[in-house]
Structures are given as C-alpha cells and as structure tokens.
N, C-alpha and C positions, 0 to 999 in steps of 0.2 A: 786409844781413840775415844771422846767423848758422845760422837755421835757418827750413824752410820755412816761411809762415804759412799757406799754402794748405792742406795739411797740418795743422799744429795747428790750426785751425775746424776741419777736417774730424773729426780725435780731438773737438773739445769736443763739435761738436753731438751725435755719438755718444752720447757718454757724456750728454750731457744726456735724450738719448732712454732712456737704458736706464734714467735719476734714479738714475744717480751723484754721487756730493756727492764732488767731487772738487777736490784746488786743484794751482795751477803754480807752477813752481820754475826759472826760469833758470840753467842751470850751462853751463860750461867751452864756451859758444857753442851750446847747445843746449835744450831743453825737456824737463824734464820733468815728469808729469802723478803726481800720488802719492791716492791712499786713503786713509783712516784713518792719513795719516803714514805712509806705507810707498810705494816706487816702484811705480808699476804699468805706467807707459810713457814713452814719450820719443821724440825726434825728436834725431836726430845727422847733423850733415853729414860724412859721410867723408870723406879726404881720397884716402885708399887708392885707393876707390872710385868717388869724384868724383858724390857725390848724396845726397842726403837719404834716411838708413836711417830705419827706425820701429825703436826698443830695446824688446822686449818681455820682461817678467820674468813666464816662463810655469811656472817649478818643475821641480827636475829630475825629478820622476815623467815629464813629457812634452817634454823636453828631445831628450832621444836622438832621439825620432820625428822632430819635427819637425826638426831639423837634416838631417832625410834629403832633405828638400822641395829643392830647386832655388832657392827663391826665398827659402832662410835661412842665414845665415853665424853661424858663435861670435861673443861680443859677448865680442872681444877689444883692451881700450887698453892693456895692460901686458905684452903677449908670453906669458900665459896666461888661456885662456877663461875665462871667467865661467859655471858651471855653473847652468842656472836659467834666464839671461837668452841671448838672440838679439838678431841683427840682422836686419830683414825688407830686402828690394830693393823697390824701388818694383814692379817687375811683382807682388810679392804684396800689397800694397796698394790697387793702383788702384782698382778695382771695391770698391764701398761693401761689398757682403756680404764680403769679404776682411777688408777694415780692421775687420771687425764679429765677424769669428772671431778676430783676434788679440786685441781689445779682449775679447771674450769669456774666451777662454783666461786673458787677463790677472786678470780680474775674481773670476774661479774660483779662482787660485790666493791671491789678494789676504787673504785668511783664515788662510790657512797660513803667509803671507810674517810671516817677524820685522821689525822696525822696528827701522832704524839709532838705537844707541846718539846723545845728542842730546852735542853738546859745551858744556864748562863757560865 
C-alpha cells in the first residue's frame, strides 16, 4: 500500500459531510484529493519521516502561521519549500476535529487556488 487508506476514508467521509464534490488522483505513490481541478489535499508517505504526512494546500496568507504549529513541516520534495502548501504529522490529524480544520483551511483557500496548467 503506498499510502494510508485509513486515512483517505477518513478525508472522503469528511469532505462528503461538508458536500464537497470532490475527485482523486493517484500520484508518485500517494493520494491526492483536488476541487474544481485544483489540489486541495493529499496523503504522502515520507520516507524522511517514516509515516503518512496529510499535504495541505492552505495559501500563503496562513502559511507562515501555521508552520509555527509543532505538528507542521514545509512540503518540501525538491530541496525548496513549497510556499502555500504544508505537511501535517499524524499527531495533527488524529482526532477528527483536526483532520476537519486542516480540511477546512484547505477548502477556504480552494477559490483562490489557480489550477495547474493542463498538458497537451
């Protein structure tokens, strides 16, 4: 299994609750969950790490902040962060009202998010 599925139920039902119309996209041994075509979360197994991160693409108006949190790292695969996006630790996940503010945050910024160029 590349990435948790305990975990992604736990994103669908969410977002089912909140009637998100939302679809998934398998990449690079991971999941992610996209908006109106636009990413809005995801699940990554670090290796770094050794555990299943949640990648949230919260915008950098509230980037800074939360990176202050204990339980968020930069969502870095190419040796420079990714301004926008985070990596949560499972300790900021577990508890459903967690998973439910980063889904939140996510969801908030999902309007503002541009959408990746498509390839020809």
């Amino acid at each position: 299994m590349a990435y948790d599925e305990y975990l992604a139920d736990r994103i669908r039902q969410q977002l089912n609750e909140k009637q998100v119309h939302f679809t998934e996209l398998k990449m690079m041994g991971g999941l992610c969950f996209k908006l109106d075509n636009k990413m809005l979360c995801g699940i990554h197994i670090d290796k770094k790490y050794g555990d299943s991160l949640l990648m949230a693409r919260i915008g950098e108006h509230v980037y800074l902040d939360e990176l202050t949190k204990p339980v968020c790292l930069p969502m870095d695969f190419t040796g420079r962060p990714m301004k926008g996006y985070i990596f949560i630790t499972p300790e900021g996940f577990d508890a459903e009202k967690d998973l439910s503010y980063w889904l939140d945050l996510c969801i908030a910024f999902n309007p503002l998010a541009k959408a990746s160029r498509k390839k020809n």
